[in-house]
Backbone bond lengths (Angstrom), bond angles and torsions (degrees), N, CA, C in turn:
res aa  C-N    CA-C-N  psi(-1)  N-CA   C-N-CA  omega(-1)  CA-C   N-CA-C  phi
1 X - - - 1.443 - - 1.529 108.50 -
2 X 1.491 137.32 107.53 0.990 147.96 -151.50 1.671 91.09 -111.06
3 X 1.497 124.61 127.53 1.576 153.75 -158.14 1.494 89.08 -117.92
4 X 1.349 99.79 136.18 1.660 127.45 163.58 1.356 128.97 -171.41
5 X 1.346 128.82 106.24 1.266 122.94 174.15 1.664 140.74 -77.81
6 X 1.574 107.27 3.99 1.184 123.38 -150.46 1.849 100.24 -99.14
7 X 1.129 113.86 131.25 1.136 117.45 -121.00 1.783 91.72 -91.93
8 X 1.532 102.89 11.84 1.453 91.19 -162.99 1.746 96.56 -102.61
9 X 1.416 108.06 -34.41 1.218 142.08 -177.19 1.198 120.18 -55.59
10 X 1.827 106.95 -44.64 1.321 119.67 -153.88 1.784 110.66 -59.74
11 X 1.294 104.19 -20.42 2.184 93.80 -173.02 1.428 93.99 -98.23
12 X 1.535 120.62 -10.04 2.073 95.10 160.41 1.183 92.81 -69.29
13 X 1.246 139.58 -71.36 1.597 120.03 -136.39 1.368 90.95 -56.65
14 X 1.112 105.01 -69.53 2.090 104.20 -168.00 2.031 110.94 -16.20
15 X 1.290 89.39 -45.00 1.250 86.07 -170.74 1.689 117.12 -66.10
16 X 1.369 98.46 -33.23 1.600 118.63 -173.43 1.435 88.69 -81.59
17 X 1.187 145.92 4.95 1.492 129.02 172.44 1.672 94.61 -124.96
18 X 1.054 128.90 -36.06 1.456 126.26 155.78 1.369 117.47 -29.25
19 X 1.574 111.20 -62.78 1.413 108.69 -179.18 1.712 122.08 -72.88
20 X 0.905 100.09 -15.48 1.739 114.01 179.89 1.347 97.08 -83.58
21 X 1.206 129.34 -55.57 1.758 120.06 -178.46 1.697 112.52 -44.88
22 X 1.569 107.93 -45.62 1.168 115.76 -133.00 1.986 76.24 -111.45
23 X 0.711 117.92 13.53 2.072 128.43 -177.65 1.992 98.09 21.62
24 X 1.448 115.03 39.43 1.286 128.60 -173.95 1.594 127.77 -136.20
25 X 1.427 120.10 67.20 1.538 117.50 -156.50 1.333 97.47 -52.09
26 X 1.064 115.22 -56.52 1.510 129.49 -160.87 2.155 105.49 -48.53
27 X 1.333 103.29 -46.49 1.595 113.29 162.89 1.244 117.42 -47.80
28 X 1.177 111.95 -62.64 1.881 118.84 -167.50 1.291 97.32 -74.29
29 X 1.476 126.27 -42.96 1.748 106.10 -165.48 1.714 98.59 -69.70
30 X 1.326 130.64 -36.79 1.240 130.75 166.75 1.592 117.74 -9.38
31 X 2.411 83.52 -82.85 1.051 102.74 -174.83 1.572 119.52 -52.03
32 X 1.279 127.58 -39.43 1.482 143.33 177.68 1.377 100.65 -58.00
33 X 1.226 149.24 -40.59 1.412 150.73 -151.69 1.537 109.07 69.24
34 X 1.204 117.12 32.16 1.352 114.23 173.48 1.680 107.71 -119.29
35 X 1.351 100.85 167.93 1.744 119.71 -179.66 1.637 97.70 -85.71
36 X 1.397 111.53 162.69 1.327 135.36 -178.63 1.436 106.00 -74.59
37 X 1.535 124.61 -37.17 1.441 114.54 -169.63 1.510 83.08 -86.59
38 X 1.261 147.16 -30.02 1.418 123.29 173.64 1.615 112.86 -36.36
39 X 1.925 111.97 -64.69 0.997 107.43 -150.45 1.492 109.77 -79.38
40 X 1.915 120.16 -6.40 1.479 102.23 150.97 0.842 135.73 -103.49
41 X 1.723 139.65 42.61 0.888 142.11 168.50 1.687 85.86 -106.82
42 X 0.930 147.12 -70.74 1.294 124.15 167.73 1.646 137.23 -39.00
43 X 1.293 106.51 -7.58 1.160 111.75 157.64 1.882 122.14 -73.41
44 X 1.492 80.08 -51.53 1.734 89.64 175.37 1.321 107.69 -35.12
45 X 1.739 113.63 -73.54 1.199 111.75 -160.03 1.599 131.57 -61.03
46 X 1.936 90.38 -8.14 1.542 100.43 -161.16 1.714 83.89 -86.87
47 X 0.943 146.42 -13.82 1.426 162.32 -150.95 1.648 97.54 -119.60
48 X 1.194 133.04 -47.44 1.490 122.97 178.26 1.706 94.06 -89.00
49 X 1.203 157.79 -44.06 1.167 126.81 -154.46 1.876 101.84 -151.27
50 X 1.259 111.33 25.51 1.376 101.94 177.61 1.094 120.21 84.73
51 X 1.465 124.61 -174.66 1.690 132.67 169.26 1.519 115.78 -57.48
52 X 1.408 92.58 -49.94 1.771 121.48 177.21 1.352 99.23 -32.12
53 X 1.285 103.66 -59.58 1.693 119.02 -162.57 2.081 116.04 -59.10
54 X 1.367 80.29 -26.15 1.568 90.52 -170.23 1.660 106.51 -81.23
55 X 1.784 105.54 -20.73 1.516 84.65 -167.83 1.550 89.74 -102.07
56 X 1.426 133.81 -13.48 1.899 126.22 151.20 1.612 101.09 -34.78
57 X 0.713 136.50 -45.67 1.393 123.90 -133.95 1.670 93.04 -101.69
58 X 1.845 101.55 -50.32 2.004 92.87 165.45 1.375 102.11 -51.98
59 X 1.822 148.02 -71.24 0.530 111.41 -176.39 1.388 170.83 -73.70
60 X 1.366 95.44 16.13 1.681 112.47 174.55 1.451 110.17 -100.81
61 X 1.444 128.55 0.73 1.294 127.24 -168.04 1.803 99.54 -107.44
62 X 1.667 105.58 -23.39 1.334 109.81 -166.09 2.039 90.30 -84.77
63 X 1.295 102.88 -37.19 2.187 100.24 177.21 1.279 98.59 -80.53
64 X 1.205 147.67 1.41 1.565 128.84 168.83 1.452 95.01 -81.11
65 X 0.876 114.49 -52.93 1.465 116.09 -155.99 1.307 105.96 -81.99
66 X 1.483 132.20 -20.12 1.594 142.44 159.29 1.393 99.23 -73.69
67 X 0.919 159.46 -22.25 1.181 150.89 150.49 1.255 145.80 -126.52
68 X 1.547 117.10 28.28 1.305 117.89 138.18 1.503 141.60 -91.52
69 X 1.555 103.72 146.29 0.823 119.52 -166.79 1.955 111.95 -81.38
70 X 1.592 128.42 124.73 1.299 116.06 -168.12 1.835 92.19 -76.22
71 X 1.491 110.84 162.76 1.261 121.73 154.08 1.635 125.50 -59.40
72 X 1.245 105.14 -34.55 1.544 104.59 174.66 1.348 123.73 -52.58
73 X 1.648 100.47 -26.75 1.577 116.43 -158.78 1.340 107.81 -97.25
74 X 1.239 108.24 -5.76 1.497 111.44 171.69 1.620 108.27 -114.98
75 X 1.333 99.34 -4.91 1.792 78.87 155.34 1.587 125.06 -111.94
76 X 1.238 93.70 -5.17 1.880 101.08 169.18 1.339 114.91 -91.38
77 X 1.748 138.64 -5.62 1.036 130.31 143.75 1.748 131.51 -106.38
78 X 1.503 106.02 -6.19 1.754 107.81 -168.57 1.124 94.92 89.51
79 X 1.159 160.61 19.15 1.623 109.33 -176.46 1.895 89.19 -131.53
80 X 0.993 96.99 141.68 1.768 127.84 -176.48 1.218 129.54 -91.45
């Protein structure tokens, strides 16, 4: 049963302890409203680098996307 309080984190683990209670991925991602490759790609990471690892990864996915820039948008105004 993998513990986390961090508030960004907290509904992977649930889910990763959801499916372990319930010995049913296919059940919990249901119940969660999530897809199956969601809940193993969060497995991976909870398996390559811990809890730690899971909330690196929200947070680098939440500044890519806060600050990138699309390609379209730099060719319908010029600027680089």
């Amino acid at each position: 049963m993998l513990e986390n309080n961090v508030r960004i984190i907290k509904h992977k683990i649930g889910l990763l302890n959801l499916a372990e209670e319930l010995g049913n991925v296919a059940k919990a991602c249901k119940t969660m409203g999530l897809s199956r490759d969601t809940f193993y790609r969060y497995k991976a990471a909870v398996e390559t680098g811990g809890c730690n690892f899971l909330h690196y990864l929200a947070w680098i996915f939440r500044n890519y996307l806060a600050y990138r820039i699309l390609p379209i948008c730099t060719q319908r105004t010029g600027y680089r």
